[in-house]
N, C-alpha and C positions, 0 to 999 in steps of 0.2 A: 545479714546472712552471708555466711564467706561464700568464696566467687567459687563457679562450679567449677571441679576436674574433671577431668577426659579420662577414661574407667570403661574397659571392658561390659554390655552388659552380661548382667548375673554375680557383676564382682561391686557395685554399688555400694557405698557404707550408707546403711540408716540406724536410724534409733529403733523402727520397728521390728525388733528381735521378739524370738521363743520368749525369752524372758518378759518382755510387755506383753505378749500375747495372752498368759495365763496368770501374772499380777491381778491378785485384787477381780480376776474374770470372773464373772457368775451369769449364765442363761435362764434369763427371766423365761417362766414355764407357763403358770394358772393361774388369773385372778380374781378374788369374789370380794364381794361389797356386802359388809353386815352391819346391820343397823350403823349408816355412814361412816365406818371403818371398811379401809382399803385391807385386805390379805393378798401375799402373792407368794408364790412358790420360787425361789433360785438356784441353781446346778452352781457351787463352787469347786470347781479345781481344787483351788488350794486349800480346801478341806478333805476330801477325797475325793468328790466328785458330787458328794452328799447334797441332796437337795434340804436345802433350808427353808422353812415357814417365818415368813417377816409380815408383822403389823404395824399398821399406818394408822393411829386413831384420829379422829374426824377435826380432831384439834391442829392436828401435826406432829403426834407423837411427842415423846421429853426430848427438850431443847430442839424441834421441829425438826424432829428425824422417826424416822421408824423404828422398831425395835423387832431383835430376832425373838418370834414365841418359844420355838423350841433349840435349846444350844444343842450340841454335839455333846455325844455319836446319835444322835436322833436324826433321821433318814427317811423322809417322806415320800416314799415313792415305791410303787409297785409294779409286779411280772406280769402281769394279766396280757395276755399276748406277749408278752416276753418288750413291747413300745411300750407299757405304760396307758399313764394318764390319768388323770380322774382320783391320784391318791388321797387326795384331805375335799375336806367342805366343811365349813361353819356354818350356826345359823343362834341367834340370840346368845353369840359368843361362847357357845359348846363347840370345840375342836375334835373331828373325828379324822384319823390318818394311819393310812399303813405306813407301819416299819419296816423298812427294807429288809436288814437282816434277816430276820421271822418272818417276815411277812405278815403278821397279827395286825389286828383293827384294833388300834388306842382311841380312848379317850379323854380329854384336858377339858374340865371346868373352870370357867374362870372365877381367879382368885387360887384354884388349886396348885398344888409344888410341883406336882408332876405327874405323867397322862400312866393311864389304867388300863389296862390289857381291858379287851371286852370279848375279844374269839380265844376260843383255848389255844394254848402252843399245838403247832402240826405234829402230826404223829410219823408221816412220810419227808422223805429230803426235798420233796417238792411239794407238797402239801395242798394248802390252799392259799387258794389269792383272794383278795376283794376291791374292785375298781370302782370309777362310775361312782362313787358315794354321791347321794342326793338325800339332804334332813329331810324328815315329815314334819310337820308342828307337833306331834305327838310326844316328840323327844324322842322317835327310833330314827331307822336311815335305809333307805333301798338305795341296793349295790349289786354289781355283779359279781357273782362268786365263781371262781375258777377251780374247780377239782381235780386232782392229779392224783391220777392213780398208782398204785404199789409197780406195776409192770412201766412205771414213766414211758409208755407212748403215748404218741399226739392219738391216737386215736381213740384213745380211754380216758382223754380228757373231756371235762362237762363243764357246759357252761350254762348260769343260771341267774334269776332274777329272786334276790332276795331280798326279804324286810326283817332288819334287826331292830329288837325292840332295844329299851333304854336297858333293860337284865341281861340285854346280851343275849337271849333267847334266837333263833334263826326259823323265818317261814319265806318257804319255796313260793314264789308266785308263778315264775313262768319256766318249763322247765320244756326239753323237745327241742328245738330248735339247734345247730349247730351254734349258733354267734347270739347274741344279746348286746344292746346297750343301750343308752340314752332312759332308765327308769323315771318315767318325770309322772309324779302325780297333780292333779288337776286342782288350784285354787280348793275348791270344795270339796277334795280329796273322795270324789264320787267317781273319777275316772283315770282308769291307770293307760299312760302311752310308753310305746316303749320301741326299740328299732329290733329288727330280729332277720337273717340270712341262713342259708346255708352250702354248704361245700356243694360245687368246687367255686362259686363264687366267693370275689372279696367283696365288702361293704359298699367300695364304688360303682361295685357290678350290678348289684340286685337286694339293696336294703330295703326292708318292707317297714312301713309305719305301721303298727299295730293297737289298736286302743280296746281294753278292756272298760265294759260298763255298768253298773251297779248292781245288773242282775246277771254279771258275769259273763255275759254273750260277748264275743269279740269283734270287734272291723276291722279288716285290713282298708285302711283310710286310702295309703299311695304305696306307689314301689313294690320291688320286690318280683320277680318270673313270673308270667303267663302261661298259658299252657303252647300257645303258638311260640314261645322260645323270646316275646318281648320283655323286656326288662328296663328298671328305672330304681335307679338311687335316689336313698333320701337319707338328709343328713339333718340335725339338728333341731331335733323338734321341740318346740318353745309353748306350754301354755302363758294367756296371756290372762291378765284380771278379770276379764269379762266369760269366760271360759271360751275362749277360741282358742285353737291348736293352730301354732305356724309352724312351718316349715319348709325347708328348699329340697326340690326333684330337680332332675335332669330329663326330665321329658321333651324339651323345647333345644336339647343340646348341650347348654349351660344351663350350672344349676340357679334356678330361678326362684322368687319367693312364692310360698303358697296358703293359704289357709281355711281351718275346716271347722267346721262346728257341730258336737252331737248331733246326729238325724239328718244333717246336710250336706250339703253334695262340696266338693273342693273347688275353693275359687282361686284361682288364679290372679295374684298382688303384682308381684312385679319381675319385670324381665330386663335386667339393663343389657345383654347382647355379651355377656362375659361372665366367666364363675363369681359368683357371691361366696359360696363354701367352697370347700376343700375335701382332700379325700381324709377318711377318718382312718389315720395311722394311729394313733393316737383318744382315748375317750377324752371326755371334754372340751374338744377342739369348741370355739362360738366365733361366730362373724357377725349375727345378727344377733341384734338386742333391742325388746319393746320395753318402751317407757313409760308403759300404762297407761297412757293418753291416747293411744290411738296412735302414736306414731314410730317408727321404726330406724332405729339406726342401722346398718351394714356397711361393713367392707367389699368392696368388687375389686377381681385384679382384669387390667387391662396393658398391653405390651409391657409385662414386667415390673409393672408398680400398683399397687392397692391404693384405692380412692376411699374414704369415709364419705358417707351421706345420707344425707334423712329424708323417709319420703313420708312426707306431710300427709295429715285424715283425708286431703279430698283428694290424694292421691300423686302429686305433685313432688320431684324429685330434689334438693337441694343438696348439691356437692358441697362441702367442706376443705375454703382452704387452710390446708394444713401443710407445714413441711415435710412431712413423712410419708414413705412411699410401700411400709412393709406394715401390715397392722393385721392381730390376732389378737383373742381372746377378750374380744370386745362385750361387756357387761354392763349394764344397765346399773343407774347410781341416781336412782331421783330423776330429773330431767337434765342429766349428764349421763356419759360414757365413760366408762375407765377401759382401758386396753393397753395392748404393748405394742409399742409403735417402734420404728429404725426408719434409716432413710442415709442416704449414701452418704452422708456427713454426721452421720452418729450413730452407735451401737444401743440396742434398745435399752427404750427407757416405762418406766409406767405412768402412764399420759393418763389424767383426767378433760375431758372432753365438756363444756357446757357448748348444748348442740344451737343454743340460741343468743347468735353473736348479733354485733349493730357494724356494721350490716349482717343479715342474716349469713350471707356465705363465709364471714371473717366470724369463728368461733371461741373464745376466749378457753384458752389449752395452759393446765397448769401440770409441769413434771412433778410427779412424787414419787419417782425412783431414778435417780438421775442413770446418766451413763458415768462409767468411771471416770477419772480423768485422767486420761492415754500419758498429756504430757509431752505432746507433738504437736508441733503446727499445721495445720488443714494443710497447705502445699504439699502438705508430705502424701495427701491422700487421694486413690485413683477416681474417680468418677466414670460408674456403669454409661457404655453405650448402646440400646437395644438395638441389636442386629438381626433383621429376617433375612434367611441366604438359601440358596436353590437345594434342592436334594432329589434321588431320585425319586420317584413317585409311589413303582414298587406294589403297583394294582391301590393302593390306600386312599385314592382319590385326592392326596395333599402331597406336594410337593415342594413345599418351601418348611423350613424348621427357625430356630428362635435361638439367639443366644444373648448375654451380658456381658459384653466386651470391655475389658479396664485395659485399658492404656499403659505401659510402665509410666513410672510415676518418682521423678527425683529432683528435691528445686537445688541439689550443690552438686548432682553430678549429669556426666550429659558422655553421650559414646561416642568414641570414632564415627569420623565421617564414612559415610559406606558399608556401613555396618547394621543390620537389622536386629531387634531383641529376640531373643528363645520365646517360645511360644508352652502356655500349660494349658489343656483343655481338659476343664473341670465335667466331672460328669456326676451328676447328682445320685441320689440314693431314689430306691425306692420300687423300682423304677416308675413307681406313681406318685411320683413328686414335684417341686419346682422350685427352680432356684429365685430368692429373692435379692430385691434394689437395696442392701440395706449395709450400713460398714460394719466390716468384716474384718479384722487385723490378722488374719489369717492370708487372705486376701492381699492385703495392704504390704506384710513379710515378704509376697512374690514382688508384686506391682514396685515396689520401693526400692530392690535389688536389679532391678530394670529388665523384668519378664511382662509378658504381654499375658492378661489370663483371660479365659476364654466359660463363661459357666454357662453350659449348652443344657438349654430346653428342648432335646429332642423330642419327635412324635413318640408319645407315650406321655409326656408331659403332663402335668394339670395346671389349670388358668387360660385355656383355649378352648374349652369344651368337648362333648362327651366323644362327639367326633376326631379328633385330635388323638384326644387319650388313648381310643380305641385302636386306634394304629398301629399301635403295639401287639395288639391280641393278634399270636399265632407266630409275631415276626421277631417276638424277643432275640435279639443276636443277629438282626437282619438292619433292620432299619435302623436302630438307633447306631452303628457301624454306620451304618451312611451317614447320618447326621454329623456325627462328632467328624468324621474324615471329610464331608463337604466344609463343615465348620473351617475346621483347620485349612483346609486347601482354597477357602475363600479368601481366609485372611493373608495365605501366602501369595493367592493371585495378585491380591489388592496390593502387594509390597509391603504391608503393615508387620510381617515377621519374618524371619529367618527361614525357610524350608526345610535345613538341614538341621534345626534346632528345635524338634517338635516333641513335646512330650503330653500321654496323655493320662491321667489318672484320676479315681475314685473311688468311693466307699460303697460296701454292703453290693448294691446292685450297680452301681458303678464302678468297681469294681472288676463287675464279669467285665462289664462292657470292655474296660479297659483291658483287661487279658486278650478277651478277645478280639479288639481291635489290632491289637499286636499283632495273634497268630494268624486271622482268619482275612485280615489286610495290612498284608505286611509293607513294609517299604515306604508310607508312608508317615509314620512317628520311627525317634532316634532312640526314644527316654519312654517309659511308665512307672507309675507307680501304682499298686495293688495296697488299697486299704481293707481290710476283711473281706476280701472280695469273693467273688464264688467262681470256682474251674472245674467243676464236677457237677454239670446240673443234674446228672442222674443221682450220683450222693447228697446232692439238695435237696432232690424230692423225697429220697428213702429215708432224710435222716433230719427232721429239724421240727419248730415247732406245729403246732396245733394252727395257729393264725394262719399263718402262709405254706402247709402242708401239701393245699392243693391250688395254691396260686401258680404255679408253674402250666396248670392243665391250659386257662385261657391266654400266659405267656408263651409258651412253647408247644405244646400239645399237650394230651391226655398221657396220663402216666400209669401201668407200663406200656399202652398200647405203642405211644409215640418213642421209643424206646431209642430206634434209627435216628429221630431228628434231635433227640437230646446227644445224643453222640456226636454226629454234625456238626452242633453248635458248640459244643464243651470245648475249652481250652485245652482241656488234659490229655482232648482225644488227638491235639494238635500241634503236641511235642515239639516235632520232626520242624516246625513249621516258625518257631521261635529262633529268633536271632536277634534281637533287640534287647539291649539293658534294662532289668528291671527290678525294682525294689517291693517288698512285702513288708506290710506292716500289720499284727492280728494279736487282736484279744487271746488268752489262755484258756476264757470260763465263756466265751461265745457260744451262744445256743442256736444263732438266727445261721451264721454261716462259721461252722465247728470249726477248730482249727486244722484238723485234716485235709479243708482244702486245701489252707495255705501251703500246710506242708508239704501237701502231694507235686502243688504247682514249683515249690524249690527244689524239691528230690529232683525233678525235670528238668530244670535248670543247668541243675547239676550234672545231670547225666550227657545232658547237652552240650555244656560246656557253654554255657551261656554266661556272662557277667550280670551277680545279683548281687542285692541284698537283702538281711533276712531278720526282723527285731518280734519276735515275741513279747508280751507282755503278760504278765503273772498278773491276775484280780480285775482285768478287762475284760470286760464284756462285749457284747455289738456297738461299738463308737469304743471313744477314749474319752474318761471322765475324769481320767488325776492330773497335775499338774506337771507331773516330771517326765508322765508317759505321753501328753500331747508335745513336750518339748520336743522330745525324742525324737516321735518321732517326724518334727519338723524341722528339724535340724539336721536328721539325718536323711533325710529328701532331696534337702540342699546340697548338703556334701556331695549325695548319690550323683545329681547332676553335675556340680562341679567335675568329680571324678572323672564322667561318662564326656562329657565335652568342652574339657581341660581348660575352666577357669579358676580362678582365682576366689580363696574366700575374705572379706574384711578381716583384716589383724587383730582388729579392737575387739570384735566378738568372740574370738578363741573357740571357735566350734569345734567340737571333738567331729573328728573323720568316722564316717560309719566302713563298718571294714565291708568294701565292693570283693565278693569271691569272683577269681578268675578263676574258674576251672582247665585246665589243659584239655585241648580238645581232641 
């Protein structure tokens, strides 16, 4: 390895370029196991962004590789809340999957050339969607259907529980309810369960398990509002062989296992003192999977990394060592697991799991989707430190927050003595999300350039429990400003960064935060960057989808009444109050947060005389899913800071400069 130089940080040469970052990238998404064939869904860049259907036959595929099912332009993934999820299912190797474009329900026989329209083309621009696909043994499929009315408002949209036969034919089972998901019919197809909410709650608020019974009568099993204003989510509901119904509430704080059986009352499996599930952005999210024995695999996250473990019939818990610390969509495979696993030293891969190793805690883990290969030496790569740091309290009963601290990270260069690295403090989406332990070459582009990055779990967070999460309700724009600025201001106490080199940015709902941490605390960050972020939360609530239409009511207040506090907190309301360089980056065709905000928030800029910049993208949506447009805009991020606090970029990379507007003030 040549011997290090002395380099500015921010001005580091690595190999971890835009250009490694989306090579060859694809974001393993869903995976199912049919008659012992692996399927799983992939998000490539470098094809548009298109999610791919790849199979794994039980052999190892020709010349023990997997094969794509469906080539391009075939596009597996659907609108249904505008997140997705839940686009395809197989089951005795019939392939059912919406088409993005259309949005239509195909189907692929196997041995056939090519899949079969089974819904009619939409008659409306938005038409209908269908998620949640779950086969019957009968050859039909229950799915949720999304209806979009001729007037396209979120409020004249239906959502619905339907059974498609194998002719394509459409029957309403459950229809009323604002929200629906999880259609799972029962082994002996005698009883129907299914998850069902309504406004102004989201799914993690107040999801009710619902089970239909042979003579049609209904039980609300768990979950879902009381009449005294208690409430409890439930996610994931699993029949098992025997006909018991599992699933995980949040009654006890974290969501915990549970299980029910026609006529009986709900018993209470297991509590390991941490989330098992997650909040359901997303259909088909699984963390838990029964193995028809009687026993149960799950995922738990604890300080920022997910554990696998099985807890044995007589009740008895065994952790699994594994090297992977991020693990989703964990599915049952015989008496193995398949799922998609990461871990600070690799980008996910899909992990077959045999849950019964010798010794039992050492479980014999074969990949069958590897991670790409980057083409960089591990040295190159930062390593998360979980950091819990003070924050004001703020009435919420918790006063400490969580973050994932990388280190800059360079084994050929090294900085001036007496010089501290720039700081990025990452803020997640969602705002009911959580960042994961898992490598990230996104990531790795700061860390490697010698930034210090910072990916904060603030209160609102998930994987702390329900308490935790709740912290947010009412204070959206309040607390989570505390967090990311105690974040940052610990890390400068400790000496670990520069204080004058602080930058904060992120997407969707990280985003706001970031605009808003700018206006509403200022002085404290130098640099942001605004990924589709939202600066208008009164043109949030008046103007976006059906899913999160009335999520702002338990973020912020009730909408119009709270009308005062949505102004308060709005960045747009806080013009006058920007003086801090800032960059914008937003999809063209964003439904979740319209490009209005963005542009309202640069008009302001402008008027301001503030230093910005400003990158539109034409065919993006909420995220960036093509290869040229995450380059973009991660390159022009770089530049923004160079620009903003006058370093220097690598020669060898040749970034084009993103043009920073000075405006005259």
């Amino acid at each position: 390895m040549p011997a290090r130089r002395t380099l500015p940080y921010g001005s580091w040469p690595t190999p971890v370029t835009s250009e490694l970052v989306v090579r060859a990238a694809a974001r393993l998404e869903e995976v199912a196991v049919d008659d012992d064939a692996v399927w799983w869904s992939e998000s490539r860049p470098g094809e548009g962004g298109r999610s791919a259907l790849v199979r794994r036959p039980a052999d190892g595929g020709v010349g023990g590789r997997a094969v794509d099912v469906l080539p391009p332009p075939w596009d597996a993934r659907t609108r249904v809340h505008e997140y997705g999820g839940g686009a395809w299912a197989v089951r005795g190797g019939v392939l059912w999957f919406v088409h993005f474009p259309d949005q239509r329900l195909y189907r692929l026989d196997p041995g056939a050339g090519s899949p079969v329209p089974v819904t009619a083309e939409p008659e409306l621009p938005a038409g209908v969607r269908y998620a949640d696909l779950t086969p019957t043994a009968d050859g039909g499929l229950l799915a949720v259907r999304e209806t979009h009315a001729a007037s396209g408002a979120a409020a004249d949209v239906v959502d619905e529980v339907v059974r498609i036969g194998p002719d394509g034919g459409v029957e309403v089972l459950v229809s009323g309810p604002d929200f629906v998901s999880d259609p799972r019919p029962s082994p002996d197809g005698r009883h129907l369960a299914w998850l069902q909410w309504d406004h102004p709650d989201m799914p993690w608020d107040a999801a009710a398990l619902v089970v239909r019974g042979p003579d049609g009568g209904e039980t609300v099993v768990a979950g879902g509002r009381s009449a005294d204003g208690r409430s409890e989510s439930v996610v994931q509901p699993t029949w098992d062989a025997d006909g018991a119904l599992w699933f995980c509430a949040d009654r006890t704080d974290v969501w915990a296992l549970y299980r029910w059986r026609p006529g009986g009352a709900v018993e209470p499996v297991l509590d390991v003192g941490a989330d098992i599930a997650g909040p359901q952005w997303r259909f088909g999210a699984r963390r838990v999977a029964l193995l028809g024995d009687g026993r149960v695999v799950l995922a738990s996250a604890r300080e920022g990394e997910d554990r696998l473990a099985v807890r044995e019939t007589d009740g008895a818990v065994r952790e699994l060592d594994l090297p992977y610390t991020a693990l989703r969509a964990v599915t049952a495979a015989g008496r193995s697991v398949v799922c998609v696993a990461g871990s600070p030293a690799s980008e996910p891969v899909v992990l077959r799991v045999a849950v019964d190793g010798d010794p039992p805690t050492h479980p014999t883990a074969e990949v069958l989707r590897p991670a790409r290969e980057l083409g960089v030496d591990p040295a190159w790569f930062s390593r998360p430190e979980h950091v819990t740091f003070p924050t004001p309290e703020r009435g919420t009963g918790i006063g400490e927050a969580h973050a994932l601290v990388y280190p800059p990270t360079n084994p050929e260069a090294t900085a001036p003595d007496g010089t501290l690295p720039p700081l990025l403090v990452v803020v997640h989406g969602g705002p009911t999300a959580a960042t994961t332990s898992v490598l990230n070459p996104e990531v790795q582009y700061w860390t490697s350039r010698g930034f210090c990055v910072a990916d904060v779990d603030y209160r609102g967070s998930t994987g702390y429990g329900r308490r935790y999460r709740e912290a947010l309700r009412g204070t959206w724009g309040v607390v989570d400003l505390d967090d990311v600025v105690a974040c940052a201001q610990h890390l400068a106490g400790a000496g670990r960064v520069d204080p004058a080199r602080m930058a904060v940015r992120g997407g969707s709902a990280g985003g706001y935060t970031t605009l808003a941490a700018l206006c509403l605390r200022p002085g404290v960050f130098s640099a942001g960057a605004s990924h589709y972020g939202v600066a208008d939360l009164a043109a949030l609530a008046a103007d976006t989808h059906k899913f999160e239409s009335r999520y702002l009511d338990s973020l912020v207040a009730p909408w119009p009444e709270g009308a005062d506090v949505y102004a308060e907190r709005s960045p747009i309301s806080h013009v006058d109050a920007f003086d801090t360089p800032l960059a914008v980056f937003q999809g063209a065709e964003d439904r979740v947060v319209p490009p209005e905000q963005a542009e309202a928030i640069v008009a302001a800029l402008r008027e301001k005389g503030v230093p910005h910049a400003y990158l539109l993208f034409p065919g993006e949506q909420h995220g960036f899913r093509r290869a040229e447009n995450i380059r973009a805009a991660l390159d022009g991020e770089l530049s923004f800071y160079a620009q903003v606090w006058g370093f220097e970029l690598p020669e060898e990379e040749a970034i084009p400069p993103i043009e920073v507007v000075r405006p005259a003030r």
